[in-house]
N, C-alpha and C positions, 0 to 999 in steps of 0.2 A: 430722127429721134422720136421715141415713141412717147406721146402726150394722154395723160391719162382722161376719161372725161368725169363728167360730174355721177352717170351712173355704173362707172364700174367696179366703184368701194361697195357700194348698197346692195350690187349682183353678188360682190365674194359674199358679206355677211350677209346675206340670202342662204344661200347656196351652204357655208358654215353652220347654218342656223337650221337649214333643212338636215344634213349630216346629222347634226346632234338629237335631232328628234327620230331621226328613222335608229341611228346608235340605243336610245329609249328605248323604242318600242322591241326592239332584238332584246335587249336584255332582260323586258317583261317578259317574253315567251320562253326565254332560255331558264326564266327562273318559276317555272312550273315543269312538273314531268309527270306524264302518263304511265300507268302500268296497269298491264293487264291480268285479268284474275278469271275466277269460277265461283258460282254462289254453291252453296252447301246448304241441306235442312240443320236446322239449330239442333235438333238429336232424329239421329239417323238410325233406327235399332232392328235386328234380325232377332228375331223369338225363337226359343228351342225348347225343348223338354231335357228336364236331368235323366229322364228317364226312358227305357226304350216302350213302346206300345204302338195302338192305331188309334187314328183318328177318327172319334165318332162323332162331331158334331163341330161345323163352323158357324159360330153365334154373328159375325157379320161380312159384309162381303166389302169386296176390292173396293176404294173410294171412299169407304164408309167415315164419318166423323168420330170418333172415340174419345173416350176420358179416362184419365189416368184410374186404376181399379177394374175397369170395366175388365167382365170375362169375355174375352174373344174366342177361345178356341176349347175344349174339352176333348182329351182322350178317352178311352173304356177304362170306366173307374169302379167294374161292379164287382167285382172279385175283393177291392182296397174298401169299399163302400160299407160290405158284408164287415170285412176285417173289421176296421172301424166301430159299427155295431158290436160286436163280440168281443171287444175290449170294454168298450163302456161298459156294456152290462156286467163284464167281470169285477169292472173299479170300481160300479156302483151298489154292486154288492156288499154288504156288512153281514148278514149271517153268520158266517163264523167267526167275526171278529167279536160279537156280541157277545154268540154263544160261549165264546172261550174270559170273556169280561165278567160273563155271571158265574162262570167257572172259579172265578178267583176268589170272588166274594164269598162263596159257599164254602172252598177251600178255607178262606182266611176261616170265618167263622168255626168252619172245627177245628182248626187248630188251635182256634183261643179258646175255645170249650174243655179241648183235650190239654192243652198247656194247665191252665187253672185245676183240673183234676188231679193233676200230675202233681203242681205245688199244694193241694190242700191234702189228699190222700195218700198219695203215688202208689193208687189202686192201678197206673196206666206205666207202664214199664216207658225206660227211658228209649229204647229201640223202639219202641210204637210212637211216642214223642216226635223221635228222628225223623219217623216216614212220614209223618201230616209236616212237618217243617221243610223237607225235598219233596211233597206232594205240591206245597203251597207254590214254593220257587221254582219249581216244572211250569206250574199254569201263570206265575208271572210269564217265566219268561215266553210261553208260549201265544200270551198277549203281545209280548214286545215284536217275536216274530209276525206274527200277523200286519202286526201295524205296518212295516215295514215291508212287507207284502203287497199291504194296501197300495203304499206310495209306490212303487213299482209298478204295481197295473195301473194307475191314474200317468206315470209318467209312458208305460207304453202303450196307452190310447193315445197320449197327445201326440207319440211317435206316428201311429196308424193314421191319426188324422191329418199330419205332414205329408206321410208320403204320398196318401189322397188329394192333395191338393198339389203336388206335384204332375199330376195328370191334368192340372187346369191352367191354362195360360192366360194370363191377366195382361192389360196393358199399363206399360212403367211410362207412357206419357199421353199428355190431350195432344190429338191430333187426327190423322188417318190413317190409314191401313192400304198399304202401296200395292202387294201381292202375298199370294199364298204362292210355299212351295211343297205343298201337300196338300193332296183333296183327303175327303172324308172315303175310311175305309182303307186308304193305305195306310204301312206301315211305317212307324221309323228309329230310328235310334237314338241313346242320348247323345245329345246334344246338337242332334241332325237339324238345318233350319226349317222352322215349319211356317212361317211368317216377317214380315220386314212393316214394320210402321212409322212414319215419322211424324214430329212438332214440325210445322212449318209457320208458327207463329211468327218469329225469329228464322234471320239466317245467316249463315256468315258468309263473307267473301274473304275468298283467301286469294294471295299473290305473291308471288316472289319477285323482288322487284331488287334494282342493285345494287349493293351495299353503302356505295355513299349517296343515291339517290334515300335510303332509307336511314340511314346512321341515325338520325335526330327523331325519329320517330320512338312514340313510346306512348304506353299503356296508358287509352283513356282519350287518345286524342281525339278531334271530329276531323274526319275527311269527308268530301265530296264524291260520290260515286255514279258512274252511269252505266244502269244495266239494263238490259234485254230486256224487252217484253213485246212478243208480238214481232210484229215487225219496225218497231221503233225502240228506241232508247230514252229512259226515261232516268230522270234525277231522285237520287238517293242519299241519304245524309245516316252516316255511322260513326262507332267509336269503336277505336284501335282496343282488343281484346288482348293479341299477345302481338308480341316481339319477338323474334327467335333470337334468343341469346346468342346463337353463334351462323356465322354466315357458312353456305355450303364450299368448302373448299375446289371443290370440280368445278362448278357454274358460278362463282362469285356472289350467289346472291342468297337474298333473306327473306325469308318468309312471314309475312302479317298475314293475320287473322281480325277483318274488322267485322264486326255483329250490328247489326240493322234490324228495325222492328217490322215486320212484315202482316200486323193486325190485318191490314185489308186483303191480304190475299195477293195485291199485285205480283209481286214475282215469286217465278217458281223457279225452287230451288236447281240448282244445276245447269242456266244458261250462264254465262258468259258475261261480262262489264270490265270497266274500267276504273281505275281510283285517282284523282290528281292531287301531284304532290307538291307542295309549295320547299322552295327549294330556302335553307335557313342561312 
C-alpha cells in the first residue's frame, strides 16, 4: 500500500505552481506580434517639365540640401525671355489709347459747338449734325476698343511669363536632391523626368501585416518600431497614419502606413524594420 510522505503535496503544488507561471509567460509572448515593413521618404518626388526643351543649367548637385521654392534646374528660356519682353512693352504701352482719349474730347467739343449752332441758327444743316454725332460715337467706341485691347495684352504677358517659367523647375519640398536624370545640354520631352528629390524629415513605415493581427488598429495610434540603421537596429516610436479600409483578398492581409519623425537624420529612408503589435 502505497503511503504518502510529508513532501509529496508540496512537490505537486510546486510543480502546479511552476505550470502556471511558465502558462503566463506563453501567453505574454503570444499576446505581441511582430511584422515586418519598409521605411519610405515622407515625400518622395520625380521633377519634369510641361514642356519639351534642353537643359541649360543645373543650379545644385546630387545630395545637395534644398528648400521648398528653391530653383534647382533651368531649361533655355531665351527665345520665352525675349517673348516675355515684347509683351510687356506692348501692355505697357498707352499711346494710342490716349491718342484716341483726346480724340474724344475734341470730337465731343464740336459737336457741342455744332449742336448749339444748329439750335440757335440752323445755319449748320441737320445731315452735318448727323456726322459730328457718328463722328463722336466712332471715337467713343474706338476708346472702348482699345481699352479692351489693352487688357488682352496685359493678360497675354502674364501668359508669356507662365510659359517662361515653365522652363524652370522649382523645388515643392525642403529636403535633398537624390539624382538627376538629365545632364545639361540634353534634350527632353514634356513631362520626361528630369529630377527625383526627397523630404526625409519624416518617414513612413509601411506593412502589411494579418488581418486579425491588425483589425484593432487605427488612425493615430503609437506603435513601437525597430529599424535598421547600420548594422544594428535601433528603437523607433510612430503613429498609425492610415489603415486600409479593406484587406487584400489574395494574401489576407492589410496594409498600415505609420509616420515617424526623422529630425535627426538617423534613418534612411528604404531599409527595412519591424512594428510590435499588442494583441487587444
Amino acid at each position: 500500500m502505497y503511503l504518502p510522505n510529508k513532501n509529496s503535496g508540496m512537490k505537486m503544488r510546486g510543480g502546479l505552481f511552476a505550470v502556471l507561471l511558465a502558462g503566463a509567460a506563453c501567453s505574454t509572448v503570444q499576446a505581441q506580434t511582430t511584422a515586418a515593413g519598409v521605411t519610405e521618404p515622407f515625400m518622395d518626388v520625380t521633377l519634369s517639365a510641361t514642356v519639351a526643351g534642353t537643359v541649360e543649367k543645373r543650379l545644385v548637385k546630387e545630395g545637395d540640401a534644398i528648400k521648398v521654392g528653391q530653383v534647382l534646374l533651368e531649361m533655355k528660356k531665351r527665345q520665352e525671355e525675349l517673348e516675355v519682353k515684347r509683351r510687356k512693352l506692348i501692355a505697357d504701352s498707352k499711346a494710342e489709347l490716349q491718342a484716341a482719349e483726346a480724340r474724344v474730347v475734341t470730337v465731343k467739343t464740336d459737336l457741342d459747338s455744332t449742336r448749339k449752332l444748329f439750335e440757335a441758327t440752323k445755319s449748320i444743316s441737320k445731315d452735318d449734325l448727323a456726322k459730328k454725332e457718328l463722328e463722336f460715337q466712332l471715337s467713343v467706341a474706338e476708346v472702348d476698343r482699345l481699352k479692351m485691347t489693352e487688357d488682352r495684352e496685359v493678360i497675354e504677358a502674364d501668359m508669356a511669363a507662365e510659359l517662361m517659367k515653365d522652363r524652370v523647375i522649382t523645388s515643392p519640398v525642403t529636403g535633398h536632391v537624390v539624382e538627376f536624370f538629365r545632364q545639361v545640354g540634353e534634350d527632353c520631352k514634356a513631362q520626361e523626368p528630369l529630377m527625383r528629390v526627397v523630404d526625409t524629415r519624416q518617414f513612413y513605415f509601411i506593412s502589411n501585416v494579418e488581418a486579425k493581427a491588425g483589425y484593432n488598429l487605427k488612425n493615430g495610434d503609437t506603435v513601437q518600431l525597430q529599424i535598421e540603421a547600420g548594422s544594428k537596429m535601433i528603437p523607433v516610436t510612430g503613429k498609425i497614419s492610415f489603415v486600409s479600409p479593406v484587406v487584400d483578398p489574395a494574401s489576407g492581409l492589410l496594409k498600415i502606413k505609420v509616420l515617424c519623425d526623422n529630425a535627426n537624420g538617423q534613418v534612411k529612408p528604404g531599409v527595412a524594420g519591424t512594428m510590435q503589435i499588442n494583441a487587444q
